[in-house]
MARDOVO-621923 format. One record per residue (C-alpha): residue in three letters; x, y, z. Coordinates in Angstrom, 3 decimals, padded with zeros to 6 digits. Layout:
# residues N
+------+----------+----------+----------+
| rest |        X |        Y |        Z |
+------+----------+----------+----------+
|  ALA |        X |        Y |        Z |
...
+------+----------+----------+----------+
END
This chain:
# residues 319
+------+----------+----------+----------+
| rest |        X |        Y |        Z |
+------+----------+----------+----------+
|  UNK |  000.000 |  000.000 |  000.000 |
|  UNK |  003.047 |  002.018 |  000.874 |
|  UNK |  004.089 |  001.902 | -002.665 |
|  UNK |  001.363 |  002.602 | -004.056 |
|  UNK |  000.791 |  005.776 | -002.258 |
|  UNK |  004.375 |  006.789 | -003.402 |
|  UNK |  003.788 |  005.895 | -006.935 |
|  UNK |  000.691 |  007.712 | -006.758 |
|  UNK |  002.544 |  010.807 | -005.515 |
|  UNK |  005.327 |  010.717 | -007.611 |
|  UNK |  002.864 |  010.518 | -010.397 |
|  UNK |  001.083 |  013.293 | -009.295 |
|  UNK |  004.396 |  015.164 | -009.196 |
|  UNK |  005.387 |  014.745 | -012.280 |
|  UNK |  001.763 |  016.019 | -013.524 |
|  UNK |  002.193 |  019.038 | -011.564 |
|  UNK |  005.477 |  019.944 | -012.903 |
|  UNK |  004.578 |  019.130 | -016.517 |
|  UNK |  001.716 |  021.738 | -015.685 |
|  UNK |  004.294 |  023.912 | -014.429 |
|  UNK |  006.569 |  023.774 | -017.457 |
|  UNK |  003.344 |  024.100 | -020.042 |
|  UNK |  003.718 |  025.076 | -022.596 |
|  UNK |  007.221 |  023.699 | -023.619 |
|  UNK |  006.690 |  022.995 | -027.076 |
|  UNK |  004.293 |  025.391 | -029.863 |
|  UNK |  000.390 |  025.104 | -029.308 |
|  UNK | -002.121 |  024.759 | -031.886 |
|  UNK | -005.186 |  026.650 | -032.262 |
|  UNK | -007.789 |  024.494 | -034.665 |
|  UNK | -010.306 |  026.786 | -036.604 |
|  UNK | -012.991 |  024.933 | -037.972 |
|  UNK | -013.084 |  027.162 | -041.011 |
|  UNK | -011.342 |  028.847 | -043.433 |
|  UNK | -009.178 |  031.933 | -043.534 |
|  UNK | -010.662 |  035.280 | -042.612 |
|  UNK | -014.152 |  034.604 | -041.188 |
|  UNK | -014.588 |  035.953 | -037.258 |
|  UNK | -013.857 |  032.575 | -035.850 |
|  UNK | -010.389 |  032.897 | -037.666 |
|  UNK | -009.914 |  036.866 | -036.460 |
|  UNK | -009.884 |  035.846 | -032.857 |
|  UNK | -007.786 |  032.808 | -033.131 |
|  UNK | -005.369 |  035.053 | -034.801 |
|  UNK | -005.359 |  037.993 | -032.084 |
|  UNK | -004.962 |  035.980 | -029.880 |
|  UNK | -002.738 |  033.845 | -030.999 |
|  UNK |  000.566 |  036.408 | -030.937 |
|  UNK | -000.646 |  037.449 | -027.411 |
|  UNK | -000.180 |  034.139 | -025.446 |
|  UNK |  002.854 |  033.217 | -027.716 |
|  UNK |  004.803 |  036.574 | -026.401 |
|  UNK |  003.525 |  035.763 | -022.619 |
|  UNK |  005.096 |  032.167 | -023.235 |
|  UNK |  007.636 |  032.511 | -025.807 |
|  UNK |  006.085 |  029.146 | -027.306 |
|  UNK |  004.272 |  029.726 | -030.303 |
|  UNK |  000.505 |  029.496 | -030.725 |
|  UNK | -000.230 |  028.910 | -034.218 |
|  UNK | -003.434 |  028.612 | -036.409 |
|  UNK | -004.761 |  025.714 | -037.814 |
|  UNK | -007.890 |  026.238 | -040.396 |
|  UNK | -009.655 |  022.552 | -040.808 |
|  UNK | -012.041 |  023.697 | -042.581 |
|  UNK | -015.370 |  021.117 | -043.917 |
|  UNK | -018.277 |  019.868 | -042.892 |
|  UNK | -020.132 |  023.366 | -041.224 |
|  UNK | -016.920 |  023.312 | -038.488 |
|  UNK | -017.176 |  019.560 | -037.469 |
|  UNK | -014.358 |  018.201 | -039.331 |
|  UNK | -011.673 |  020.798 | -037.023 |
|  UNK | -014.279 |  019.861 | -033.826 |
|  UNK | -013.910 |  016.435 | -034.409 |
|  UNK | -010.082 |  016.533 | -034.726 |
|  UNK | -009.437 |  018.074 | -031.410 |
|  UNK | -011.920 |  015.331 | -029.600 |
|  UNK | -009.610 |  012.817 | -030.455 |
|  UNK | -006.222 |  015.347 | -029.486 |
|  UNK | -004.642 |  014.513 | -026.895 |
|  UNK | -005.617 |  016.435 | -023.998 |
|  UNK | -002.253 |  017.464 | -023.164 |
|  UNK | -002.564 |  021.478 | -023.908 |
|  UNK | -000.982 |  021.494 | -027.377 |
|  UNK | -003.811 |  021.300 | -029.061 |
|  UNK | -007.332 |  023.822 | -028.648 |
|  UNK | -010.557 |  024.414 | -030.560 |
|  UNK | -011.268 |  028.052 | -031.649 |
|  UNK | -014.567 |  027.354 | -033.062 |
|  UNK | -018.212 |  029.476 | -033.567 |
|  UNK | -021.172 |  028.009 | -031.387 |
|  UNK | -022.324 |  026.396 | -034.582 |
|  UNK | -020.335 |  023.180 | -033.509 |
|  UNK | -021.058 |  023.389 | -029.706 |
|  UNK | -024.698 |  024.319 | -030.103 |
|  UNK | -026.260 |  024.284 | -033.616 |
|  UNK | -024.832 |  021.031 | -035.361 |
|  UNK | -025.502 |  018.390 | -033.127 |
|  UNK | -029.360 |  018.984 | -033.838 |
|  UNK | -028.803 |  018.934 | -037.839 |
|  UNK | -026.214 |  016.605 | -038.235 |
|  UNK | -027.102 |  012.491 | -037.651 |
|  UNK | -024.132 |  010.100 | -036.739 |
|  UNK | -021.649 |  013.161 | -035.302 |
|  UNK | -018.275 |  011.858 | -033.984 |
|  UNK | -018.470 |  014.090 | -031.055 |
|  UNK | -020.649 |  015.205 | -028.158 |
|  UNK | -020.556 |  018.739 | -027.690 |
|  UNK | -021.461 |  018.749 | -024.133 |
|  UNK | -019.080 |  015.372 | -022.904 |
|  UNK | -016.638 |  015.639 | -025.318 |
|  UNK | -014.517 |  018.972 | -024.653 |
|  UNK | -013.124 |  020.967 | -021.670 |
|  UNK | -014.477 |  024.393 | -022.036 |
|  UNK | -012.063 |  027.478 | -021.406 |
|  UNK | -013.623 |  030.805 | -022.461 |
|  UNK | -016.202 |  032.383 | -024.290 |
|  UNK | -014.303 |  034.725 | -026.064 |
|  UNK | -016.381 |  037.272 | -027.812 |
|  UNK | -020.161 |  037.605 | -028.994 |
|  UNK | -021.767 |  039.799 | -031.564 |
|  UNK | -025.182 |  040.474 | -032.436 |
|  UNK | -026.408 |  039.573 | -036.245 |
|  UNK | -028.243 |  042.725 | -037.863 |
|  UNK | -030.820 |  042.489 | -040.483 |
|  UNK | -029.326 |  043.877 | -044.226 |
|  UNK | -030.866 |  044.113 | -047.536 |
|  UNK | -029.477 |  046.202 | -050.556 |
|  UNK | -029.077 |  049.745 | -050.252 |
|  UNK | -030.843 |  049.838 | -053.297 |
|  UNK | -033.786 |  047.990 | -051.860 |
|  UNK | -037.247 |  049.181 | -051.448 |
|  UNK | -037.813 |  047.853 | -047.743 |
|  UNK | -036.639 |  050.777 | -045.722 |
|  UNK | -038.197 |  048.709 | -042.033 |
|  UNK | -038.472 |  046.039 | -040.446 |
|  UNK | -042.200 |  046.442 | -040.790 |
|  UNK | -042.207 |  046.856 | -044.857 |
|  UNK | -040.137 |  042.955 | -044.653 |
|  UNK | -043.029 |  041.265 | -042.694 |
|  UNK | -045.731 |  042.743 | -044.769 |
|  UNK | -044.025 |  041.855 | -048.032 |
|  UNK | -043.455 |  038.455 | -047.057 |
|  UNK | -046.749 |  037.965 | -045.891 |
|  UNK | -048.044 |  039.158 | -048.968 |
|  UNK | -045.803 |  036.934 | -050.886 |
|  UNK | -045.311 |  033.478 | -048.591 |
|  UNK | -041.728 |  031.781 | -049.380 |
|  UNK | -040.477 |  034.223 | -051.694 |
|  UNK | -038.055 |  036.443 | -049.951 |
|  UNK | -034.696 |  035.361 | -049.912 |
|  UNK | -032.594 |  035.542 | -047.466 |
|  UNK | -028.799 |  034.941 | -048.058 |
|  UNK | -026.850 |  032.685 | -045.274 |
|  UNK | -022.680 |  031.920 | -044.745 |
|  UNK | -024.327 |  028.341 | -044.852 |
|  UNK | -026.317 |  025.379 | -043.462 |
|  UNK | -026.440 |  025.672 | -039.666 |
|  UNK | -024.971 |  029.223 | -039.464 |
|  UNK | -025.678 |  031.729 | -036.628 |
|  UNK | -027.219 |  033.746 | -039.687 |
|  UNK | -029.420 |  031.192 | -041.101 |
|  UNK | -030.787 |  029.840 | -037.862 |
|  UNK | -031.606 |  033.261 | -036.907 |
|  UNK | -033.835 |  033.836 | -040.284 |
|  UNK | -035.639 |  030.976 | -039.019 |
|  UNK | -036.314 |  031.769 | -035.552 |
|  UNK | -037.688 |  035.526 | -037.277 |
|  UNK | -039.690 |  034.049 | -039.839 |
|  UNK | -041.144 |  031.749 | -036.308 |
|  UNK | -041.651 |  034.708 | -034.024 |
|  UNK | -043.323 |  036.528 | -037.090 |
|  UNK | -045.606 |  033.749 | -038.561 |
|  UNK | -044.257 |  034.076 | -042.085 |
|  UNK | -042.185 |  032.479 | -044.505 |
|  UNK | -038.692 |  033.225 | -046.743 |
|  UNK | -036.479 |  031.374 | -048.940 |
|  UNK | -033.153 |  030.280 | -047.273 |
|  UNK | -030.045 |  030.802 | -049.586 |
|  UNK | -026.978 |  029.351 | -047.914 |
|  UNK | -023.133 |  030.363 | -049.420 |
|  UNK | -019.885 |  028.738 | -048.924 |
|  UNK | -019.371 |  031.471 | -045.861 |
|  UNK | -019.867 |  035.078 | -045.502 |
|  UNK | -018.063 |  036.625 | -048.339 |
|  UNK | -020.207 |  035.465 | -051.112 |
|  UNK | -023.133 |  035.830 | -049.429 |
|  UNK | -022.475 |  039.931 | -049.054 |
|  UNK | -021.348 |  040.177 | -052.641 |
|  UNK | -024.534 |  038.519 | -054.071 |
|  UNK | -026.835 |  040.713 | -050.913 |
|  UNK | -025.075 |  044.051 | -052.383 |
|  UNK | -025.507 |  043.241 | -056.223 |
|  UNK | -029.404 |  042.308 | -055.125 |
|  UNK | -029.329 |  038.744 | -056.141 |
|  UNK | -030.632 |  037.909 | -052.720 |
|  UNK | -033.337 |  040.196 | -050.621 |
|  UNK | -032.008 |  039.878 | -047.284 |
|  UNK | -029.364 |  038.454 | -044.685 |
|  UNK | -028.980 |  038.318 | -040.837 |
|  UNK | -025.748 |  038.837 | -041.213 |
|  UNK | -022.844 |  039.512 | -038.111 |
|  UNK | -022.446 |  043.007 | -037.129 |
|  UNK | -018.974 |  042.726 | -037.574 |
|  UNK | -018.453 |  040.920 | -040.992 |
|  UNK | -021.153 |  043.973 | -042.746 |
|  UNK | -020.877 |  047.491 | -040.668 |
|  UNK | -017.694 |  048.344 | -043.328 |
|  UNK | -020.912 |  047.659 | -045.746 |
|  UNK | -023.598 |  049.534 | -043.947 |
|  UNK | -021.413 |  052.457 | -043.504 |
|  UNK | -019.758 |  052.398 | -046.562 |
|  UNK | -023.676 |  052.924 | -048.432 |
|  UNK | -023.756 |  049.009 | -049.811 |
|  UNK | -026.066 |  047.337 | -046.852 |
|  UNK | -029.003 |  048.492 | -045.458 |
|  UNK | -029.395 |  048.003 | -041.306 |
|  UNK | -033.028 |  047.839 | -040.533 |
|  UNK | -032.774 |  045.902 | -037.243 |
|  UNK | -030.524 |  044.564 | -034.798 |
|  UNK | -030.950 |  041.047 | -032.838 |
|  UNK | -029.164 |  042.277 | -029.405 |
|  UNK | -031.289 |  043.568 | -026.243 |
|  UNK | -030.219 |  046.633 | -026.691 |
|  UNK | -028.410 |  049.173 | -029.460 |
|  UNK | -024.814 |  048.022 | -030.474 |
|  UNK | -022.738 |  051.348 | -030.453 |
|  UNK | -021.447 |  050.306 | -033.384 |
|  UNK | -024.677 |  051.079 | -035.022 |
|  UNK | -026.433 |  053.222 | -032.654 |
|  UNK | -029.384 |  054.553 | -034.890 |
|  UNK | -030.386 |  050.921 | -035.847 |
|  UNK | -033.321 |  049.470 | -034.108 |
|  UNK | -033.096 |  046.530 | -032.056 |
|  UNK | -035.861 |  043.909 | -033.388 |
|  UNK | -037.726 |  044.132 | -030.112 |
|  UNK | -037.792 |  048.063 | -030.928 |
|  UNK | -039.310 |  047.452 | -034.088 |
|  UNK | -041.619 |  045.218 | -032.939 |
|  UNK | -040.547 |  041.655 | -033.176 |
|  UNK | -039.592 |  040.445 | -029.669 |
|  UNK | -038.211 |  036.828 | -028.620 |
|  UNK | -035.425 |  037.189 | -031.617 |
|  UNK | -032.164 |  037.854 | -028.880 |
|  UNK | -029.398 |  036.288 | -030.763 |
|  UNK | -025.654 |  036.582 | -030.836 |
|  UNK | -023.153 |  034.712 | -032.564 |
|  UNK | -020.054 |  034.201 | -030.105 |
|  UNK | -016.836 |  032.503 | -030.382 |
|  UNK | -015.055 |  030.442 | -027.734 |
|  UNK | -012.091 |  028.064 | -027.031 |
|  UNK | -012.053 |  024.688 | -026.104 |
|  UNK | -009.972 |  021.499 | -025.507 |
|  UNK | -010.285 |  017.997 | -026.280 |
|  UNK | -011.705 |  016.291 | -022.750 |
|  UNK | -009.378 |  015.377 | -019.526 |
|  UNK | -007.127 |  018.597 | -019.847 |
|  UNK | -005.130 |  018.471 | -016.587 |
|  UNK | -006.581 |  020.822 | -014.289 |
|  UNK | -003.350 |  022.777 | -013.897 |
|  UNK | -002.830 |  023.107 | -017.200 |
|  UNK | -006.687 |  024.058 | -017.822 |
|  UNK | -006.135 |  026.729 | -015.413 |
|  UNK | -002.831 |  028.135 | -016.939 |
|  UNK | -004.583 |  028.188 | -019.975 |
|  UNK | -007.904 |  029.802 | -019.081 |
|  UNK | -005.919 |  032.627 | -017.571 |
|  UNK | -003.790 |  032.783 | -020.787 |
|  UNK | -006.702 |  033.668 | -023.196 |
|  UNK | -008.458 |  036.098 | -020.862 |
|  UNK | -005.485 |  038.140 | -020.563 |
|  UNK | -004.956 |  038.467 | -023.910 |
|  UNK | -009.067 |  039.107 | -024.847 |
|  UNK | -008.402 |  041.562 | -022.136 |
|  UNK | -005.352 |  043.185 | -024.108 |
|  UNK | -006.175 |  046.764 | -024.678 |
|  UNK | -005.231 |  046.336 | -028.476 |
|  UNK | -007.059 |  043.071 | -028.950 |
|  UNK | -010.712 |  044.778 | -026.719 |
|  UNK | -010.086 |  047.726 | -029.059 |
|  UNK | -009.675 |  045.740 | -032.362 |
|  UNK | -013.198 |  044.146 | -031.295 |
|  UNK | -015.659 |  046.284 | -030.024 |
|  UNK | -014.545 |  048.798 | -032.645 |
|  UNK | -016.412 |  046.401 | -035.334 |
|  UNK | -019.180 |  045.592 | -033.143 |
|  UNK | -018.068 |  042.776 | -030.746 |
|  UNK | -018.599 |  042.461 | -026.726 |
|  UNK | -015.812 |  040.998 | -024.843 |
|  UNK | -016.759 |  038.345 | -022.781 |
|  UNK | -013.823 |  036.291 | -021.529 |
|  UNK | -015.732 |  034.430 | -019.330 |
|  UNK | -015.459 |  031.768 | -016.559 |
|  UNK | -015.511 |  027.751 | -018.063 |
|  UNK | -018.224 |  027.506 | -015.735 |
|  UNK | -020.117 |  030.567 | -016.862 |
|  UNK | -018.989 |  028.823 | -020.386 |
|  UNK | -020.856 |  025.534 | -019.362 |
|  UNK | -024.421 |  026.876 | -018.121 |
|  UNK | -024.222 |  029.301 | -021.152 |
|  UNK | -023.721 |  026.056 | -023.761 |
|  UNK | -026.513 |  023.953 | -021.873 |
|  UNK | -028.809 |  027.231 | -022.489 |
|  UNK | -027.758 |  027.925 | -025.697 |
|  UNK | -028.353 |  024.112 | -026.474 |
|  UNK | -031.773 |  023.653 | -025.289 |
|  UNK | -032.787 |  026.890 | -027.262 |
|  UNK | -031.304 |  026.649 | -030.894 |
|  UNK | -032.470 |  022.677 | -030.347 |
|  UNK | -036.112 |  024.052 | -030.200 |
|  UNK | -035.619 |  026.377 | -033.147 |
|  UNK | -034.501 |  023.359 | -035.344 |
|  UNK | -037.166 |  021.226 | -034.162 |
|  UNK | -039.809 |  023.463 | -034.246 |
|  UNK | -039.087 |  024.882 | -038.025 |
|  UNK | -038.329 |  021.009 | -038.907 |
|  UNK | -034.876 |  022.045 | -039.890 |
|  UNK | -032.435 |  019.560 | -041.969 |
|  UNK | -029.183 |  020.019 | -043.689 |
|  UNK | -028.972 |  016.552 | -044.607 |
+------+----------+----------+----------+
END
């Protein structure tokens, strides 16, 4: 028994002091998707931060495929070690699991949650040449025309799309989803008017909306983003219940030693935190949030429970 105890204890020293020593070799950050999307932009601030605090680099990995489960399923079966972490959109923690059968991961057994990162509200856009000028004019046109406004999406299972949905729900009409291989297309085909209408991110279309291409008629946080302070929220323009935000986070395949989870976590908040990274942000319309993993855990089961009732409700499929 004696030497068991001492085995144990060496054990756990040598744990500790690995913990201690983390990192001691470079770090990768997965990103589900490709190159240059808002899941990407915060992986990429703050990468450089953490890899000057531990002069070990940090480096980005896009594994792209799959609306994000092809990266999320490649860090499940990392080891969980700290070399290897999940940047990832809630679209694979929250939205996928209900629209894609036979996953290879559980989003809520799975992973060891660090942070929520950031969040955004989506705003509603059309054309700036378009003739809806409110919120109001869209619900009366598409109730005078069922299923035939479109309404552009980065894809199947996006923030974007899912949001559409839960308006055209909480407004007892219909539109025509359009999804795009990611956000770029879709705002080059919503400014040259071969689409009606997006719920796009804040962040990925204010350059738009302020530049005279996009037309803001509503935005889907509780209150005004001062990004965009003369847009309406939707609740303001009369369509409560439609609170969304599309947030990014970082995650790490399951049984991350608690030392090392802790090192981390502290890591990432202090560089979210970074004056230049906060002001890179909220400057396009995000909200810090840099929150606790188990602030990060209720959030997910919430989040879960309420996209899952979207899906099921509008009888959602991607498949």
């Amino acid at each position: 028994m004696k030497k068991y105890l001492t085995a144990v204890a060496l054990g756990l020293s040598i744990l500790g002091a690995h913990a201690q020593a983390w990192p001691e070799k470079a770090v990768t950050l997965v990103v589900p998707f490709p190159p240059g999307g808002s899941t990407d932009q915060v992986a990429r601030a703050v990468g450089p931060k953490v890899t000057e605090k531990f002069k070990q680099g940090f480096l980005v990995d896009n594994r792209a495929g799959a609306t994000g489960t092809i990266g999320a399923t490649f860090v499940k079966r990392a080891a969980p070690d700290g070399y290897t972490f999940l940047v990832t959109s809630l679209g694979p923690l929250v939205i996928t699991p209900h629209l894609i059968k036979g996953m290879q991961y559980d989003p809520l057994k799975d992973f060891d949650l660090i942070t929520v990162a950031v969040q955004s509200p989506n705003v509603l856009v059309v054309p700036a040449n378009s003739p809806h000028k409110t919120v109001a004019d869209v619900i009366a046109f598409e109730k005078a025309h069922p299923g035939k406004m479109s309404f552009a999406s980065a894809g199947n299972g996006s923030s974007d799309h899912l949001t559409a949905e839960l308006f055209w729900q909480q407004t007892a009409t219909t539109g025509v989803h359009v999804p795009y291989k990611g956000g770029a297309p879709a705002h080059t085909d919503l400014i040259g008017g071969q689409v009606d209408a997006s719920f796009q991110n804040i962040n990925a279309v204010v350059q738009y909306i302020k530049g005279g291409k996009m037309r803001a008629l509503a935005i889907t946080s509780a209150k005004r983003s001062a990004a965009l302070p003369d847009v309406p929220t939707l609740a303001e323009a009369g369509v409560p219940h439609v609170e969304v935000t599309s947030w990014q986070a970082i995650v790490a395949p399951k049984g991350l030693p608690a030392a090392i989870h802790e090192k981390a976590h502290a890591a990432f908040v202090e560089a979210l935190n970074d004056p230049k990274v906060k002001g890179q942000f909220t400057s396009i319309g995000f909200e810090m949030v840099a929150n606790t993993p188990a602030q990060f855990a209720a959030f997910q089961q919430q989040e879960y429970a309420r996209w899952k009732k979207v899906i099921e409700t509008g009888r959602i499929s991607i498949e």
